[in-house]
C-alpha positions in Angstrom: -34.8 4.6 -2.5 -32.0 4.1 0.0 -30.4 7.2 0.3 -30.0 11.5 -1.3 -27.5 13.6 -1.7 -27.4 16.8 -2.1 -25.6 20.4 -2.5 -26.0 23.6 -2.2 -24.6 25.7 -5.5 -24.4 24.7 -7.7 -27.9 23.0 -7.2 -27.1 18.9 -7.2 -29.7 15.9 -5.7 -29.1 12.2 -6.5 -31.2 9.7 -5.6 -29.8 6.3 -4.6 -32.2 3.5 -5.5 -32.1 -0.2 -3.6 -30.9 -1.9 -7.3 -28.3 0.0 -7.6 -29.3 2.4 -10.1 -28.5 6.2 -9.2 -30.2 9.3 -10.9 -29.8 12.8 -11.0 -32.7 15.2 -10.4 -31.7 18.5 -11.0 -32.1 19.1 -14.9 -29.0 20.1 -17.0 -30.0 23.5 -17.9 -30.4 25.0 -13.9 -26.6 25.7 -13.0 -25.7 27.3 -16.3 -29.3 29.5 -15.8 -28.2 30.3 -12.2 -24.5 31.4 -13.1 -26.4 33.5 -16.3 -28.3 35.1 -13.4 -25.4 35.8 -11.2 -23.8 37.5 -13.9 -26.2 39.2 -14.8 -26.5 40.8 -11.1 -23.1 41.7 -11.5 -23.2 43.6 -14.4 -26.3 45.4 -13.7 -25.4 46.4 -10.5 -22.1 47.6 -11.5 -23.8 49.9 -14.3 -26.0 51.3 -11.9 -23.6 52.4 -9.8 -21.5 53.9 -12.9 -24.7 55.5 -13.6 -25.6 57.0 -10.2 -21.8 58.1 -9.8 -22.3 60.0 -13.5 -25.9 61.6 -12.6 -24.7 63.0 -9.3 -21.5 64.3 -10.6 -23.5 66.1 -13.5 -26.3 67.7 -10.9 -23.6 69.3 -8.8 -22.6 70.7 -11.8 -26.1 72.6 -12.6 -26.4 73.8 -8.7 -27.4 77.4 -8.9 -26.3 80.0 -7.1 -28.5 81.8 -4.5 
């Protein structure tokens, strides 16, 4: 092996070889898995925070009076 390259994100190594040959070592399915997981973060943080927003607006709602 002569040389590697790599990247950060999306993940990315490729091994140079002495003949010539190059070859990729991070399988096809990881960047599409790690964008799927992004997005996921995304959307379940944003419908948290709709949540939390709704359940505090409805308990100030039901405060009683002393």
């Amino acid at each position: 092996m002569n040389a590697r390259d790599g990247a950060g994100f999306p993940p990315s190594i490729t091994c140079h070889w002495s003949s010539g040959h190059s070859t990729e070592e991070v399988s096809f399915w990881a960047p599409p898995l790690l964008y799927a997981g992004v997005a996921c973060l995304a959307v379940c943080s944003a419908l948290l925070l709709v949540n939390r927003h709704k359940y505090r607006k409805a308990s100030r709602d039901f405060e009683f009076d002393a």
